[in-house]
C-alpha positions, 0 to 999 in steps of 0.5 A, spaced: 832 715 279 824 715 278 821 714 284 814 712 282 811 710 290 806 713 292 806 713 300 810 719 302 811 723 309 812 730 311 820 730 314 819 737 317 816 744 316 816 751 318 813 758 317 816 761 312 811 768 311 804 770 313 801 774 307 794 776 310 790 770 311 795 765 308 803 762 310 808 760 306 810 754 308 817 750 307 817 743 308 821 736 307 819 729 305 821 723 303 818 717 299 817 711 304 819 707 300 825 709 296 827 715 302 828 719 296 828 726 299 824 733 297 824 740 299 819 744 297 814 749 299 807 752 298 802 757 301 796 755 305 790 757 310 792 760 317 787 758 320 788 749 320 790 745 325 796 740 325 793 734 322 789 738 317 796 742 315 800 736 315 795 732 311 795 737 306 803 738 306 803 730 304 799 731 299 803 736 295 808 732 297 805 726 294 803 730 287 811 732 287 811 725 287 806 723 282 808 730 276 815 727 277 814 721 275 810 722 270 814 727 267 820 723 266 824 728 271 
């Protein structure tokens, strides 16, 4: 199944590595409204707060999303 949504939220994240000035993070979402889960995991500042980090998890979340559907997958 497509999920073709476009509200998404971050389930769960952790630290996977610190390289220099940027983590790994591994993170988990979930569309909002199919619940369709996701794992992935992307590479960010170390320096951001917990509302910017999480903002940026769920965009890439929600880009995952979007290349998905867009694709086919």
């Amino acid at each position: 199944m497509i999920c073709t949504h476009t509200a998404a939220a971050i389930t769960d994240h952790a630290q996977q590595g610190v390289d220099g000035g940027a983590i790994r993070y591994a993170w988990r979402g979930a569309c909002s409204a199919c619940h369709k889960g996701v794992v992935g995991a992307t590479t960010l500042p170390a320096d951001l707060d917990p509302e910017r980090l999480t903002a940026l998890l769920t965009r890439e979340l929600t880009s995952y999303f979007s290349r998905a559907a867009s694709a086919g997958v």
